[in-house]
C-alpha positions as CSV (number, residue, x, y, z in Angstrom):
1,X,0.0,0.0,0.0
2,X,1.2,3.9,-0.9
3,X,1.3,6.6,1.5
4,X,-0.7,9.4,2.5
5,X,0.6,12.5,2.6
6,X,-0.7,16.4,3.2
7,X,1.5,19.0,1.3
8,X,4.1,20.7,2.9
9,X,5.4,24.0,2.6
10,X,8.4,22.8,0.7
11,X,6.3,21.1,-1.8
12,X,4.3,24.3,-2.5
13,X,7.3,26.5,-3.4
14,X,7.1,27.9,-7.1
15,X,9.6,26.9,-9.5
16,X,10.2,30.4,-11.4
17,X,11.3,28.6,-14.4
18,X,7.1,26.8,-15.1
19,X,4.3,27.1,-13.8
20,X,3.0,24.2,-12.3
21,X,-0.5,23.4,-12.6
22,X,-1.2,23.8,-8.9
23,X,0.5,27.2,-8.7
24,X,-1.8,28.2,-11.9
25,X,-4.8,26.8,-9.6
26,X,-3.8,28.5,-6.7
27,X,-3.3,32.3,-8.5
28,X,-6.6,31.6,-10.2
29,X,-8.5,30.7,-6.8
30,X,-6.4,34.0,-5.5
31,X,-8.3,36.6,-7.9
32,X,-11.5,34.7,-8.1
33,X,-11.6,35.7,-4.1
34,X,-11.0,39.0,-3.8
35,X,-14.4,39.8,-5.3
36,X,-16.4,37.6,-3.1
37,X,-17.3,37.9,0.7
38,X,-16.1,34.2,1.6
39,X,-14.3,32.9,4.7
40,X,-10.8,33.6,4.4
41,X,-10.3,30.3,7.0
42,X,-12.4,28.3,3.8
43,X,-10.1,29.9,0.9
44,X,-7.3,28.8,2.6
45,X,-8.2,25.2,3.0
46,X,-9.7,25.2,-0.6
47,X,-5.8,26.2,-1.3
48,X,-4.5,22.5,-0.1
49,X,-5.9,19.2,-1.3
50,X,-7.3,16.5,1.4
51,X,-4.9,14.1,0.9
52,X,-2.1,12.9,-2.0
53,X,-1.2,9.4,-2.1
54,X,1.5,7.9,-3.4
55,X,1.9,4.1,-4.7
56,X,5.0,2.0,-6.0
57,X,3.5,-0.1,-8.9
58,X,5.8,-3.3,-9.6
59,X,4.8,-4.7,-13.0
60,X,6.3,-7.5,-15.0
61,X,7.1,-6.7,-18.5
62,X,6.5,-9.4,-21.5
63,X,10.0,-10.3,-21.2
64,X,10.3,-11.2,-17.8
65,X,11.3,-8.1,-16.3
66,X,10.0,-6.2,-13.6
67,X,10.2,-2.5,-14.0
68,X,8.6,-0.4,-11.2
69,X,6.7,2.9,-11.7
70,X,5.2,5.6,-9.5
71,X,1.4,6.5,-9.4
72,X,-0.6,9.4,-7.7
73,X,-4.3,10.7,-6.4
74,X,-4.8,13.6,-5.1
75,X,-8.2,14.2,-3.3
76,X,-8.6,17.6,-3.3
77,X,-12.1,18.8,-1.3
78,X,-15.4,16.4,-1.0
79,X,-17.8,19.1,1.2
80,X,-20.3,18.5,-1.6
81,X,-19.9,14.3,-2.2
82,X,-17.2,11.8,-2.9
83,X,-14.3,12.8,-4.9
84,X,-14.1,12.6,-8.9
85,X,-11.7,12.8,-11.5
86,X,-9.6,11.2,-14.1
87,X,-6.6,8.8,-14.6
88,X,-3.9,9.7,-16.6
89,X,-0.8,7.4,-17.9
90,X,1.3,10.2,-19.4
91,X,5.2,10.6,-18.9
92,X,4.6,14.1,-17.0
93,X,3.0,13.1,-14.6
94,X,3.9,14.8,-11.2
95,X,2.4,15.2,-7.4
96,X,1.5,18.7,-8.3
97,X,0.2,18.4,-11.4
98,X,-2.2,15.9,-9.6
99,X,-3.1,18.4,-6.8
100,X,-3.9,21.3,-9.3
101,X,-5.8,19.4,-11.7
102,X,-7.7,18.1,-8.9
103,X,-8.8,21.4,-7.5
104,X,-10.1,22.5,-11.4
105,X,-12.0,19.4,-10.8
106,X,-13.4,20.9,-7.5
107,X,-14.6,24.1,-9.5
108,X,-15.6,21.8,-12.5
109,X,-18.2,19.7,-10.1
110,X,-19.3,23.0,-8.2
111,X,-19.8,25.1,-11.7
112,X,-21.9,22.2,-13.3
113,X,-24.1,21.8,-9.4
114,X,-22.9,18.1,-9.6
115,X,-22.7,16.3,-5.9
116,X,-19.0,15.4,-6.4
117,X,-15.8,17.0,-4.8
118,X,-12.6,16.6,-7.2
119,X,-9.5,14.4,-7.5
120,X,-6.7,13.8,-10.1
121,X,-4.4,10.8,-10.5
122,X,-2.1,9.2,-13.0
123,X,1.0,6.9,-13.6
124,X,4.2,8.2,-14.7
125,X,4.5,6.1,-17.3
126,X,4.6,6.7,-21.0
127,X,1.4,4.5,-22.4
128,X,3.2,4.1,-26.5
129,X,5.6,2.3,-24.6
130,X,3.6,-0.7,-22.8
131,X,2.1,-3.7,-24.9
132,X,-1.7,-4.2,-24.0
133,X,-1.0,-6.8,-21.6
134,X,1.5,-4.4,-19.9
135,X,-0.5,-2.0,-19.6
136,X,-3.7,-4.1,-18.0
137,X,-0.8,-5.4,-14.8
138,X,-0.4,-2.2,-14.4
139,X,-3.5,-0.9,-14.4
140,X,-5.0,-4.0,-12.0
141,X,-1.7,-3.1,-9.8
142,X,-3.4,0.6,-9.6
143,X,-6.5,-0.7,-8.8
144,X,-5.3,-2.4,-5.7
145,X,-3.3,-0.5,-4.4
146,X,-5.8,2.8,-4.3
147,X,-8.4,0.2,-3.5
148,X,-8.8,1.2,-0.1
149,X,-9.2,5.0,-0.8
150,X,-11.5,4.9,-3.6
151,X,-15.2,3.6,-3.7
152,X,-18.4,4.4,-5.7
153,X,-19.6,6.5,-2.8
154,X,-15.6,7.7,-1.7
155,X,-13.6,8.5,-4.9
156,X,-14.6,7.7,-8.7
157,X,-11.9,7.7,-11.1
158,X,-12.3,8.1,-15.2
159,X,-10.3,7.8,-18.4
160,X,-7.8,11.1,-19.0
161,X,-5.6,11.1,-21.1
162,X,-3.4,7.8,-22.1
163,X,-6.3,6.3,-20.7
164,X,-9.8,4.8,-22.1
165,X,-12.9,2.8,-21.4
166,X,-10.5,-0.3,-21.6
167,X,-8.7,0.9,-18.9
168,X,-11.4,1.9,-16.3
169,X,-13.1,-1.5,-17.3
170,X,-9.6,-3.2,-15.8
171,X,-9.8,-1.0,-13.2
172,X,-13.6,-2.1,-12.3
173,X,-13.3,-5.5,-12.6
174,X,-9.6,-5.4,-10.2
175,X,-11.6,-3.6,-7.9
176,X,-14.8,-5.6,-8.0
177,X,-12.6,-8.6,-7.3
178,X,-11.5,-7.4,-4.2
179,X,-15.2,-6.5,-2.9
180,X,-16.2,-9.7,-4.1
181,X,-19.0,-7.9,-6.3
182,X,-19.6,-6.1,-9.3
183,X,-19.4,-2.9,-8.5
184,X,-20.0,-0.6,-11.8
185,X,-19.8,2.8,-9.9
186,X,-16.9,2.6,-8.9
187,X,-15.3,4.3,-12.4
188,X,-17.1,5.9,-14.9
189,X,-16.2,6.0,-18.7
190,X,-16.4,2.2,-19.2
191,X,-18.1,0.0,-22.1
192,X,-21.5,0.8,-21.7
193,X,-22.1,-3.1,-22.2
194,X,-20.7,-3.3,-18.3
195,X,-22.4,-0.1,-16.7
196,X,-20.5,2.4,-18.8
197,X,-23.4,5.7,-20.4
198,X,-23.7,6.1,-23.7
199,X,-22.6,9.3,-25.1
200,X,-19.4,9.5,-22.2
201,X,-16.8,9.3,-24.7
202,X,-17.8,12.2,-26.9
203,X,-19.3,14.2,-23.6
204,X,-16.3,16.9,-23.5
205,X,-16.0,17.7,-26.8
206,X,-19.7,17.8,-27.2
207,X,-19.7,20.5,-23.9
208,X,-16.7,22.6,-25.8
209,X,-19.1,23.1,-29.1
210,X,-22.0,24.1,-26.8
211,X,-20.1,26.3,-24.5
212,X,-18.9,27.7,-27.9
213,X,-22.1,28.0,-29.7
214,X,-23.0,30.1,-26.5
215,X,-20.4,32.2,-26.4
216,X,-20.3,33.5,-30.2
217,X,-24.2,34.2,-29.2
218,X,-23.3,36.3,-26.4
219,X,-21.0,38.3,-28.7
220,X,-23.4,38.7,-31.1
221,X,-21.9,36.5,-33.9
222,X,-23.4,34.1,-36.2
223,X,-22.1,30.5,-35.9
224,X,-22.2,30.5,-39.4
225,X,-19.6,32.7,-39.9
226,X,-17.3,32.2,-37.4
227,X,-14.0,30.4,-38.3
228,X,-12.7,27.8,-35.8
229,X,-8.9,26.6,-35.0
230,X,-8.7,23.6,-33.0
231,X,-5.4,22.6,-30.9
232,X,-5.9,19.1,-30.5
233,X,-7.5,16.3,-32.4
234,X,-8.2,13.5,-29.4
235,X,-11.8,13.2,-28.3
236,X,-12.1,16.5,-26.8
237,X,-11.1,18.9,-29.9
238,X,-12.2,16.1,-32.5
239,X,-16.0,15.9,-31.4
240,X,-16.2,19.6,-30.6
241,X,-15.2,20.5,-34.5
242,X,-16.8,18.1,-35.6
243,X,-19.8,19.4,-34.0
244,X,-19.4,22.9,-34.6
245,X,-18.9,22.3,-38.0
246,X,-22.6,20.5,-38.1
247,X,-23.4,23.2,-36.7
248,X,-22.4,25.5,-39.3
249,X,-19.4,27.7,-38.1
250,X,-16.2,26.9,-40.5
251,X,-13.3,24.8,-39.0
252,X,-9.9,25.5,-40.7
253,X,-7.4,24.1,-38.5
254,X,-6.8,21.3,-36.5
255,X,-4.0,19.2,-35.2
256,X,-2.0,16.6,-33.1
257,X,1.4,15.8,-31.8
258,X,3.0,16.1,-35.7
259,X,1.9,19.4,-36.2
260,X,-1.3,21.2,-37.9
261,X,-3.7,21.6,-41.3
262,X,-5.1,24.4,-42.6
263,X,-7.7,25.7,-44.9
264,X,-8.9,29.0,-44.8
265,X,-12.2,27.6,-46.6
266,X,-12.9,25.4,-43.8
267,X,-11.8,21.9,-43.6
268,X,-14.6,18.9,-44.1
269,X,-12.7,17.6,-40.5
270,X,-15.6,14.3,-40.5
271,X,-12.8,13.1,-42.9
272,X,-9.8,14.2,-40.9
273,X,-9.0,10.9,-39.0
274,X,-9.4,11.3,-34.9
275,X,-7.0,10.0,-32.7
276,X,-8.6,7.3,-31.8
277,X,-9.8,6.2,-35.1
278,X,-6.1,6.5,-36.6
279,X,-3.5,7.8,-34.2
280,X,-1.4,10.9,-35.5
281,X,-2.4,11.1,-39.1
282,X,-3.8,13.9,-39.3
283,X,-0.8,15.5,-41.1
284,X,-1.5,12.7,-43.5
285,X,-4.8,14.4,-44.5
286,X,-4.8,16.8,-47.8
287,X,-5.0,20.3,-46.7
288,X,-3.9,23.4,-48.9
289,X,-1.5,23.9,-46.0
290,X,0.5,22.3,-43.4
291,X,1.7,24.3,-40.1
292,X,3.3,23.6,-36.9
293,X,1.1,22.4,-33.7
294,X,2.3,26.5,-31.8
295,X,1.0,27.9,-35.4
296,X,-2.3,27.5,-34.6
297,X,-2.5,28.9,-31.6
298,X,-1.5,32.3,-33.4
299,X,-3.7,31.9,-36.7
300,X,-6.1,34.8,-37.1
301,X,-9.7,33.0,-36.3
302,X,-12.7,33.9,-34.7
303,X,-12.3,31.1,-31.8
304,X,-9.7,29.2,-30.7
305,X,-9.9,26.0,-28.8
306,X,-6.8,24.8,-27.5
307,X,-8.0,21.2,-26.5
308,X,-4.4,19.2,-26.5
309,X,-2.5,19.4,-23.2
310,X,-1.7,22.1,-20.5
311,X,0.3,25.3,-20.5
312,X,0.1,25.6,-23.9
313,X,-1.2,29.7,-23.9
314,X,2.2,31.2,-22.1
315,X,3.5,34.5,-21.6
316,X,5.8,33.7,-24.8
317,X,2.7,33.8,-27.1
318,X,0.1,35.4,-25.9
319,X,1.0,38.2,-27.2
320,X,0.4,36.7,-30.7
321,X,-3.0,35.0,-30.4
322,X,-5.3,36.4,-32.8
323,X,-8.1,35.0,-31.7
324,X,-11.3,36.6,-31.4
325,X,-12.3,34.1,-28.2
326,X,-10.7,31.4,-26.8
327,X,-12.0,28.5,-25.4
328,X,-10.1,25.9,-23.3
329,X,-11.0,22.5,-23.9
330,X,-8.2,20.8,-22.5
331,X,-7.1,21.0,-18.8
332,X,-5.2,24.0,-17.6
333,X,-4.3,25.2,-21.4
334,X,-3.7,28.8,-20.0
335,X,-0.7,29.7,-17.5
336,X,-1.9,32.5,-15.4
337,X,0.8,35.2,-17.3
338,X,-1.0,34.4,-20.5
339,X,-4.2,34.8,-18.9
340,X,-3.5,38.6,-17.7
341,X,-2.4,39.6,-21.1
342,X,-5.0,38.4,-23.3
343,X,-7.7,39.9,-20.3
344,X,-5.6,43.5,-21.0
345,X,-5.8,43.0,-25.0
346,X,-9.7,42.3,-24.5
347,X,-9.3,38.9,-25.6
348,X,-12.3,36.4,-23.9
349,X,-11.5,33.1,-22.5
350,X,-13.7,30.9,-21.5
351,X,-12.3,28.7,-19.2
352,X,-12.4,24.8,-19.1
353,X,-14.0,24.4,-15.9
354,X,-16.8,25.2,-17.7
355,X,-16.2,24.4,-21.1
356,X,-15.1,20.8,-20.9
357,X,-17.0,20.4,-17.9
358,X,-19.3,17.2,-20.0
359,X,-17.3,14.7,-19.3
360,X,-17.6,15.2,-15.6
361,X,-21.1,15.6,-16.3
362,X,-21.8,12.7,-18.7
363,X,-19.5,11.0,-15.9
364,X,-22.7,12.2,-13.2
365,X,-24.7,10.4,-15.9
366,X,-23.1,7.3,-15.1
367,X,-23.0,7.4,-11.9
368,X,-26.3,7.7,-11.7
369,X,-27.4,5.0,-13.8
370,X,-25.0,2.4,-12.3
371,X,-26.7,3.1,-8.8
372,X,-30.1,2.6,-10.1
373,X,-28.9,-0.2,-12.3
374,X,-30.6,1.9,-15.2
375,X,-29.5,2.4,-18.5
376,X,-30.2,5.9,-20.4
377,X,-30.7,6.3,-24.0
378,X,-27.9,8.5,-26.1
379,X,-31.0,10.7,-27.0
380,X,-31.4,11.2,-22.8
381,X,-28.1,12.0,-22.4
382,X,-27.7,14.6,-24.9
383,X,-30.3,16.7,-23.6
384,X,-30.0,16.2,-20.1
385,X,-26.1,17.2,-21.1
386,X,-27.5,19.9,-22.9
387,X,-29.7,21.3,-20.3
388,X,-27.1,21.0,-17.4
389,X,-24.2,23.3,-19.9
390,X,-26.9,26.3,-21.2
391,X,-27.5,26.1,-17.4
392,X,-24.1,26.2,-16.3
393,X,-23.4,28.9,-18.9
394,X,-26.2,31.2,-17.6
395,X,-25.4,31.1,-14.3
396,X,-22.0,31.7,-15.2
397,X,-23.0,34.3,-17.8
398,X,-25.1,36.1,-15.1
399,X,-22.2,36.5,-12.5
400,X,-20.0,38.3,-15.6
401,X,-22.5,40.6,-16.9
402,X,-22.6,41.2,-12.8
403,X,-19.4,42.7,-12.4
404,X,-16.7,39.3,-12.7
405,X,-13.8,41.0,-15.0
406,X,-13.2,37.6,-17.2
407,X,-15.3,34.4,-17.3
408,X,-12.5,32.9,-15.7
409,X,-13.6,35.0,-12.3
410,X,-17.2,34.2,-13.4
411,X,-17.0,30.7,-13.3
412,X,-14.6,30.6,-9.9
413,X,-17.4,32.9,-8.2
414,X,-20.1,30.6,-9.0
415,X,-18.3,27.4,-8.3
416,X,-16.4,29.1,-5.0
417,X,-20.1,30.5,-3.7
418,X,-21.6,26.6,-3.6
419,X,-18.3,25.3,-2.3
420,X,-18.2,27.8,0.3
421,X,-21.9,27.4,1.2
422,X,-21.2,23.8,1.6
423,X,-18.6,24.2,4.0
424,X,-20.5,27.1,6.1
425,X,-23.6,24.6,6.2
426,X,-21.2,21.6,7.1
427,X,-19.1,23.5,9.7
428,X,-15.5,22.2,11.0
429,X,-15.0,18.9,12.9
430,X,-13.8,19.9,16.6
């Protein structure tokens, strides 16, 4: 079994050369809380996760040797129900990258009125590198060793990235061993054939294209002619252009890991190949022109959704986003330097705790039909999904138009206020 461990003040020291995704977190909650008459005594314990723990995974490799890798959850606040979040196998992995992402998870839940708290784990382990069989051992080995801190009704992992419904369907089934019963809620994002919701897979990109439609509405622009750049073809970028351009707005960049196609005529992207359907090709797809994955991020476009990895919008290149709106599909795409100076060249971002808050969502979705032993239709989920994001956008929308000086601030206040509330109603433990 791992350890347990609360953060120290060592561990919380900035490194000036990044910016870590807990010190991005923890600036953000800063500013979002000057405007708001909360307890100081809650901001401050909102600042530190719950618990991190820590687990040595030994796993044998197909040729016999046993290689050993490190893996993390952080449990950040559960005031309003047991904590949730995602699973990552990626390389980069670190302790704080854990705790921040967890605490965007906290907001996420609060923003969309969902009765989960937020987590974050992941395995430093580079995914490309471990055979299928490899990669269940280590994924059972995960399951058992966070098996005592995580629970349908204590902590509810899902698939991030160098994960998938594969995974959380090992992850289930290790678990449900252990209990001696199938226990379905325990992850969410699985097979819908063993308790998994339709519609899961698709549900963050499908929240970035409504959260979109919604905001070129608010500024008074026609979808139809808007033009769309997309950072990131996995399922988050890949279903929200593909959406949008059902929707009618003009797509005419996307990309992945090899770097970027463009067409200032819009691309017909239901023939660019997703990630999943063909990894990294979509530099193999004819486009008029080919660019680099940071090109994008500058090309002149009504919205851009960066929708790949974190700390991707940096003090470096903000300065050269042309972008009419930005909207953050992936996870922490925006280090807080990049964030002032696109707020003081009047550029909007709309920030991913609300904008790919529908996996979390869909994730709810899950949840709830595992517990009722229920399946929904696709039809169900899309408008329930639908509902819950034009809800989360007004409320959202409301607290700007009020006074909040980016939607950033907007979405903290509203997620902060229930949090808060929460914690007032709860009180402290003597």
């Amino acid at each position: 079994m791992g350890t347990t461990t609360e953060p120290t003040a060592a561990e919380t020291e900035e490194d000036p050369s990044e910016e870590s995704a807990v010190e991005t977190a923890r600036k953000q909650l800063d500013v979002a809380v000057a405007r708001l008459d909360i307890d100081r005594n809650v901001v401050e314990r909102l600042r530190h996760p719950r618990a991190v723990h820590e687990v040595t995974l030994p796993v044998e490799r197909d040729d016999g040797t046993l290689e050993v890798f490190t893996g993390y959850r952080a449990q950040h606040d559960s005031v309003r129900g047991p904590y949730k979040g995602g699973l990552r196998y990626h390389p980069a992995v670190t302790r704080d990258e854990c705790v921040g992402l967890s605490m965007w998870m906290t907001w996420k839940c609060a923003v969309m009125d969902l009765p989960f708290g937020g987590a974050k784990g992941g395995v430093v382990v580079d995914p490309k590198s471990l055979s299928d069989e490899e990669t269940e051992r280590l994924t059972r080995r995960f399951a058992q060793e966070l098996r005592d801190v995580v629970g349908p009704h204590t902590d509810i992992p899902a698939p991030d990235m160098g994960t998938d419904a594969q995974t959380m369907s090992w992850f289930m089934d290790a678990y449900s061993m252990q209990e001696r019963e199938t226990v379905p809620g325990v992850v969410t994002g699985k097979p819908p054939v063993i308790g998994g919701s339709e519609g899961r897979d698709g549900a963050p990109g499908r929240s970035v294209a409504i959260v979109t439609r919604e905001a070129v509405d608010y500024y008074d622009r026609d979808l139809s002619d808007v033009t769309v750049a997309v950072q990131g073809f996995g399922s988050v970028g890949a279903n929200a252009a593909r959406l949008l351009d059902e929707w009618g707005a003009d797509v005419v960049s996307v990309s992945d890991v090899n770097g970027a196609i463009y067409d200032p005529d819009g691309l017909d992207v239901g023939d660019v190949p997703t990630h999943e359907e063909r990894p990294e090709a979509v530099m193999t797809y004819d486009a008029p022109e080919k660019l680099s994955n940071d090109a994008v991020l500058e090309l002149d476009v009504d919205v851009l959704i960066p929708a790949a990895v974190g700390n991707v919008l940096t003090a470096d290149n903000a300065e050269r986003v042309d972008a009419g709106i930005v909207v953050e599909g992936a996870n922490g795409p925006t280090t807080f330097a990049a964030d002032a100076i696109l707020e003081e060249r009047g550029i909007p971002v709309v920030p991913d705790i609300l904008a790919n808050a529908g996996g979390v969502t869909v994730s709810y979705f899950e949840w709830l039909q595992d517990i009722n032993r229920r399946a929904w239709s696709l039809e169900r989920v899309h408008e329930e999904l639908e509902s819950d994001m034009t809800a989360a956008w007004d409320a959202v929308r409301s607290d700007f138009e009020d006074g909040a000086a980016t939607w950033r601030e907007a979405a903290y206040a509203v997620a902060l206020r229930r949090v808060a509330a929460a914690h007032d109603a709860r009180g402290v433990w003597p």
